[in-house]
C-alpha positions in Angstrom: -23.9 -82.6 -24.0 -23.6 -78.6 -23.9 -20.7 -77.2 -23.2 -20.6 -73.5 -22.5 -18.4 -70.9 -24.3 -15.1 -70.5 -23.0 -14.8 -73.7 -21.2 -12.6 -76.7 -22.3 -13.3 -80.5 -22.2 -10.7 -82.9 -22.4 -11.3 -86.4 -23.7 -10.4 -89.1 -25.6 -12.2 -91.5 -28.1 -14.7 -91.1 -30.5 -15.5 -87.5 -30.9 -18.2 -84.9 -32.6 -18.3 -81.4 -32.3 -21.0 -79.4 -33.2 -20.2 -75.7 -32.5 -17.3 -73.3 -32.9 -14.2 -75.0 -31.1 -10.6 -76.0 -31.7 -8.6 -78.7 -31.1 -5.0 -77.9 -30.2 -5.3 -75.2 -33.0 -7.3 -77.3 -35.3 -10.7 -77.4 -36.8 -11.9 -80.8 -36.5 -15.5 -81.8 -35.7 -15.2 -85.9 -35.9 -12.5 -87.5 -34.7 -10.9 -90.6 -32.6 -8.5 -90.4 -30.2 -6.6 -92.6 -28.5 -5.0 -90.1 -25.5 -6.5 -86.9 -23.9 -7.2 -83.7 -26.3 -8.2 -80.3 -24.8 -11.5 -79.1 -26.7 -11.4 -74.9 -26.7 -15.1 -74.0 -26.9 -15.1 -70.4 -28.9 -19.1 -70.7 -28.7 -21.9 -72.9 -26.6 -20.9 -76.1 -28.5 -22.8 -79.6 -28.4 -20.2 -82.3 -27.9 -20.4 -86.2 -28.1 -17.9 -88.0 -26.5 -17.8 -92.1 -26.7 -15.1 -92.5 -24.6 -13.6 -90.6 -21.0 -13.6 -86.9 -20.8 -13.8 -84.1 -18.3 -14.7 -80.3 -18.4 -12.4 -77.7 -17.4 -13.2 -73.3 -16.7 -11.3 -71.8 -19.4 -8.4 -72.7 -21.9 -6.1 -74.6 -21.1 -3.8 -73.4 -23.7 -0.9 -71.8 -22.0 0.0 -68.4 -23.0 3.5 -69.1 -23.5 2.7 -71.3 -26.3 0.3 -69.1 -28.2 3.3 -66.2 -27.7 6.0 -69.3 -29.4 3.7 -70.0 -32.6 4.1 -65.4 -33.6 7.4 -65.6 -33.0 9.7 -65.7 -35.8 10.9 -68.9 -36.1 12.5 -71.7 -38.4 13.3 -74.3 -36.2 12.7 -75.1 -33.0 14.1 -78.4 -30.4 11.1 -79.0 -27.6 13.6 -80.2 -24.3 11.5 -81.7 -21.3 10.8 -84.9 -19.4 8.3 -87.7 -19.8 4.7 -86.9 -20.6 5.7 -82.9 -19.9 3.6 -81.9 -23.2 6.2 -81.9 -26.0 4.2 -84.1 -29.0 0.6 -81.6 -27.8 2.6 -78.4 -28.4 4.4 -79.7 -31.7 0.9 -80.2 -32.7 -0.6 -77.1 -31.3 2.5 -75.0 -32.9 2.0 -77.1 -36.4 -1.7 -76.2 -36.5 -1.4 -72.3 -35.2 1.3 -72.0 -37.6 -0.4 -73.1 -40.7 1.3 -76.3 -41.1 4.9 -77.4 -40.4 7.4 -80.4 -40.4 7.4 -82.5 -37.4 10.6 -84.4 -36.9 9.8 -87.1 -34.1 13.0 -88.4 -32.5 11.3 -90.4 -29.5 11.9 -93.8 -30.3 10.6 -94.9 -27.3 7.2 -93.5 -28.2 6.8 -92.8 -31.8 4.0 -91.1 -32.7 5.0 -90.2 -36.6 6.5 -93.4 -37.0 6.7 -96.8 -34.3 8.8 -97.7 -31.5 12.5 -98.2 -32.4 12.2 -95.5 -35.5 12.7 -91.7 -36.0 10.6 -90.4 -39.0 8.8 -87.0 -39.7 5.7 -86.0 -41.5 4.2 -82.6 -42.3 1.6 -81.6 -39.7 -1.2 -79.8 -40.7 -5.0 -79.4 -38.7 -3.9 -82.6 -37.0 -5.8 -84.0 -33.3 -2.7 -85.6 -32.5 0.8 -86.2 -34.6 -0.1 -89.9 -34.9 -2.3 -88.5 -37.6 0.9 -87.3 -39.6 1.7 -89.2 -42.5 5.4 -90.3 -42.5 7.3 -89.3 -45.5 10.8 -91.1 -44.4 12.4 -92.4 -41.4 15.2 -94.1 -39.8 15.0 -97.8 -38.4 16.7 -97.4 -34.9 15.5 -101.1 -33.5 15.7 -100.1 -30.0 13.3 -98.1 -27.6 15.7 -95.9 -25.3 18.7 -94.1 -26.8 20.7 -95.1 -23.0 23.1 -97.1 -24.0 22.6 -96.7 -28.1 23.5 -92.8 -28.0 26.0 -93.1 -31.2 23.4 -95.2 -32.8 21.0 -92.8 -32.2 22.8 -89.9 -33.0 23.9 -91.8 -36.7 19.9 -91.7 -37.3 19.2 -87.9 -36.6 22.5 -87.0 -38.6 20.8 -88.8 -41.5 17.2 -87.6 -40.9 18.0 -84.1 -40.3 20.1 -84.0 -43.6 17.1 -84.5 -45.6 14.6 -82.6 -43.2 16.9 -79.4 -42.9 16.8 -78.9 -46.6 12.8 -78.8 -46.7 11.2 -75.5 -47.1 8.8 -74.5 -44.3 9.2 -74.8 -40.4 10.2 -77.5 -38.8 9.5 -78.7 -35.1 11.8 -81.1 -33.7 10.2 -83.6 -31.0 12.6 -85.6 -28.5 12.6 -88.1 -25.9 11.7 -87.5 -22.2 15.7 -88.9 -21.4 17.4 -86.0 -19.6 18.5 -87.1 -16.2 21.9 -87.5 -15.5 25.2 -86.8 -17.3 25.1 -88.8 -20.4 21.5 -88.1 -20.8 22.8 -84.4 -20.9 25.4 -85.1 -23.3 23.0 -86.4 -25.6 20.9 -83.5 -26.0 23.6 -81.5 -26.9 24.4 -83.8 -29.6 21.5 -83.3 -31.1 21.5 -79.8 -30.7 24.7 -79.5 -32.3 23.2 -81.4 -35.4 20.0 -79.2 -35.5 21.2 -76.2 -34.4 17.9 -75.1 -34.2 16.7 -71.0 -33.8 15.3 -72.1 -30.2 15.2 -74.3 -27.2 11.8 -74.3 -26.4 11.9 -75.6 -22.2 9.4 -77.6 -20.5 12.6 -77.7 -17.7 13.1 -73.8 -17.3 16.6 -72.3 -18.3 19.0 -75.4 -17.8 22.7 -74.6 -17.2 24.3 -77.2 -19.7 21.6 -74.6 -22.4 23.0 -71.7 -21.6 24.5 -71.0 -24.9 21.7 -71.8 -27.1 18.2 -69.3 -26.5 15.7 -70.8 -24.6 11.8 -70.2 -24.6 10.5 -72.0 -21.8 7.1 -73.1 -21.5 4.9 -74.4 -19.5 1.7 -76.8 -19.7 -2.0 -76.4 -17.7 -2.9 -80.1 -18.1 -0.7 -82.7 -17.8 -1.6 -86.0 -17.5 0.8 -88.7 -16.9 1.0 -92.0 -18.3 2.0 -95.2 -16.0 5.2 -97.7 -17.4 2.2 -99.9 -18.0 0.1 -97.7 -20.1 3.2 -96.5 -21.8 3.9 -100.2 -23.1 0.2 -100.8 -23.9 0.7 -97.4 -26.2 3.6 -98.8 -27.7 1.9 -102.4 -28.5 -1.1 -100.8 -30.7 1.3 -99.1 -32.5 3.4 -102.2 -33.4 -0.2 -103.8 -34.1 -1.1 -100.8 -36.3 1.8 -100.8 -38.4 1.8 -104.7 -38.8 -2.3 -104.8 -39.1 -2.9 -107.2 -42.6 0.5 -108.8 -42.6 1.6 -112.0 -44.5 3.8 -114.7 -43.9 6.4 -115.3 -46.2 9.6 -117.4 -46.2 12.9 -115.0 -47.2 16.6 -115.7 -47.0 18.2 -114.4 -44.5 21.6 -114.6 -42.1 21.9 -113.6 -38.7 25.5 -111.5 -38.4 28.4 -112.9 -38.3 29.6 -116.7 -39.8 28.7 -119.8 -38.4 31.4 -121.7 -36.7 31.7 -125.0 -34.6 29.8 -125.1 -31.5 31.2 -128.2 -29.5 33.8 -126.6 -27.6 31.6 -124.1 -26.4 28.9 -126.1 -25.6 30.7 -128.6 -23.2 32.8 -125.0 -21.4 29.3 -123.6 -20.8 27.8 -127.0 -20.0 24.7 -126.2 -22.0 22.8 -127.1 -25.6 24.1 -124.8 -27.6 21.7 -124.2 -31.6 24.7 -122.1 -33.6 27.5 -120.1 -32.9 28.1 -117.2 -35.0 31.3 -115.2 -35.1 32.0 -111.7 -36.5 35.3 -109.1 -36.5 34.2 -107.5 -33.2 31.1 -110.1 -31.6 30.5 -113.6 -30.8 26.5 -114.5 -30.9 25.7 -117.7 -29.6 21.9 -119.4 -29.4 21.1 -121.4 -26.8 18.6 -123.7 -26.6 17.3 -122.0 -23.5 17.9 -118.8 -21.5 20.7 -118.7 -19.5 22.5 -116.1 -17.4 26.5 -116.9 -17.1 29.2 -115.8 -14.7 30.8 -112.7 -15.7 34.0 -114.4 -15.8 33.1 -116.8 -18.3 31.9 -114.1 -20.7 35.0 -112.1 -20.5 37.5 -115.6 -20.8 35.0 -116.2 -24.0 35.7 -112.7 -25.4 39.5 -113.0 -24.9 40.0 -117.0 -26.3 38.0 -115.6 -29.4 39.1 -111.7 -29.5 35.9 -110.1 -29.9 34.5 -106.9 -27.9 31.2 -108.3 -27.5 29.7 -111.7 -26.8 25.7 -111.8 -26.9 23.6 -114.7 -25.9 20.0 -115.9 -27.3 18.0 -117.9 -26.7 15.8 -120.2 -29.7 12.4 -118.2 -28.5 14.2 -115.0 -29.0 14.6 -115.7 -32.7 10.4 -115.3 -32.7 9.1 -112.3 -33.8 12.4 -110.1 -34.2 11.3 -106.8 -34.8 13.0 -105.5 -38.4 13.3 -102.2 -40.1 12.4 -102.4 -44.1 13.5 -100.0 -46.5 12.9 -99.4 -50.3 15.7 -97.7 -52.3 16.6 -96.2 -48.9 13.6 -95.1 -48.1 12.0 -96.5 -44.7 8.9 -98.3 -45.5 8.1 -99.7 -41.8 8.4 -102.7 -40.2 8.1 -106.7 -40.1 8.6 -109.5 -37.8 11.0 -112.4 -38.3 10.7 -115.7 -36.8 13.2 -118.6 -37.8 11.0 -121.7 -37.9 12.2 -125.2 -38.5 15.2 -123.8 -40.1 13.6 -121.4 -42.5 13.1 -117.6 -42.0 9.9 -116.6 -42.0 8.7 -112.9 -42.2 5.5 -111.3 -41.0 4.7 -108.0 -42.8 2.1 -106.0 -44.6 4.8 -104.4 -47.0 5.1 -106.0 -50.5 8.1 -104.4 -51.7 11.2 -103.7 -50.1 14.9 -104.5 -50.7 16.7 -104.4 -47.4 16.0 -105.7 -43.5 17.4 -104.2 -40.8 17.9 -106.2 -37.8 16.6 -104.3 -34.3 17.0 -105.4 -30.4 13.5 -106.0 -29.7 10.6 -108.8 -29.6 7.5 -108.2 -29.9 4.9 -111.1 -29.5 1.8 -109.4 -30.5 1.1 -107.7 -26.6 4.5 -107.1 -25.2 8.1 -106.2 -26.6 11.4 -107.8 -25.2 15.2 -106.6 -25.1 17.1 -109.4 -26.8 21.0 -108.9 -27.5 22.1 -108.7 -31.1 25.1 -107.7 -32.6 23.4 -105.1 -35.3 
């Protein structure tokens, strides 16, 4: 189809441009997509779209964000909701600016690396920043901060160590978490640890910013993405970073030491597979899931003296989602199943040297919460 000069289309899928137009900033004329792009057109372009799209009068580049990629600049920290825009303007900066680092922080939906990690990449005439190549990351193993803040915070610490002494500009990316008080308390945080030149604000001028500069933004198109579509996201990304795995049986220990389970079993009354016991945690498998009485958990924590007691069940130990790492280097991920007695581990990755545990499940479609001491 034709589309006229100065008009945008939006789509997603397979994609060929045959004209003058630009892509968030970039010059690409094939490409596939798996969300929504806005196509500029400069000139009368001829467009093939296999996939949804729709056309739009004008640009739907804001002018704010054209004005934020000729400012001056080092770092910047994008601060707004769920599906406000944040990854499209990191790439729309990374492109208009000629290239820059993009640190994504949004474990819940990774774009640089997969859900449950923090990584970065450098961005450069990119469609989306799922495109960006990850150099290093950080194995997080869950997919909200809530809850894991300190854990969190331990990863962008470490990340930001080795992205802060790159030369170039750098574009830090962040989760849609910023209701409520903790939520607040988080960002801050992580603004202490960046300390970047500007806040740019997809929220306006927020009190608890006041004493950091602020740049606030705003975005023509937004299209928001249902819990459902959000998990389906998060499931081809698992799939993409586990496509051409192998099975292969490793040694490996959940946390903790095993200890008798007899007593246990006949206070809770249920078939218990292992108990394991560490300084701070009790971990004990059950045969099946169960949900106890509150009570019980906290007499269990104070007959044993631990701070945390987390129960299992044998199907959560199927397809554990793990972080791998190389000479401290994060590689990606795997998923480990304990079959028959023996661990078994599902990955594409060859060579690696450490496993780190994480909280989630994944059985090929969905991901589960399971509680583990890690």
């Amino acid at each position: 189809m034709i589309v006229e000069k100065g008009k945008t289309i939006v789509a997603k899928g397979k994609i060929k441009i045959a004209g003058n137009a630009e892509v968030l900033g970039a010059k690409r004329f094939d490409f596939e997509v798996e969300k929504f792009v806005p196509i500029y057109c400069i000139e009368d372009c001829d467009v093939v779209v296999d996939g949804e799209y729709m056309t739009l009068e004008g640009n739907t580049i804001p002018e704010s964000w054209e004005k934020l990629a000729k400012i001056d600049w080092d770092t910047i920290f994008l601060y707004g909701g769920i599906d406000k825009g944040k990854s499209t303007l990191a790439t729309f900066l990374a492109n208009r600016v000629g290239g820059a680092f993009v640190v994504d922080l949004d474990i819940g939906q990774s774009d640089i690396a997969h859900p449950g990690a923090m990584g970065y990449g450098y961005a450069k005439n990119v469609v989306t920043l799922s495109e960006v190549k990850m150099e290093n990351g950080i194995f997080v193993g869950c997919t909200s901060p809530s809850y894991r803040e300190v854990k969190c915070l331990k990863a962008v610490t470490k990340i930001w160590k080795e992205v802060s002494k790159l030369e170039g500009k750098k574009i830090v990316d962040t989760t849609g978490w910023i209701k409520g008080r903790r939520a607040k308390d988080y960002k801050l945080a992580k603004l202490e640890i960046i300390n970047p030149d500007i806040v740019v604000s997809f929220e306006g001028k927020p009190d608890f910013l006041e004493n950091y500069e602020v740049f606030e933004v705003e975005n023509k198109l937004v299209i928001p993405r249902s819990r459902e579509q959000r998990a389906a996201i998060r499931a081809r990304n698992y799939n993409k970073w586990l496509k051409g795995s192998k099975r292969i049986k490793i040694d490996f220990s959940l946390p903790g030491k095993e200890i008798p389970k007899d007593f246990l079993s006949d206070v809770l009354g249920k078939d218990i597979e292992f108990v394991r016991k560490g300084e701070d945690f009790l971990l004990i498998c059950l045969k099946n899931e169960e949900d106890f009485d509150p009570v019980i958990v906290r007499g269990i924590k104070e007959l044993y003296e631990v701070d945390e007691v987390c129960f299992l069940s044998k199907n959560d130990l199927k397809g554990i989602v793990v972080g791998l790492y190389k000479n401290k280097k994060y590689l990606g991920i795997g998923l480990l199943s304990l079959e028959n007695d023996q661990w078994i581990l599902e990955t594409p990755l060859n060579d690696f040297d450490k496993i780190e545990l994480g909280e989630i499940r994944f059985d090929g479609e969905r991901e589960y919460v399971i509680r583990l001491p890690v």
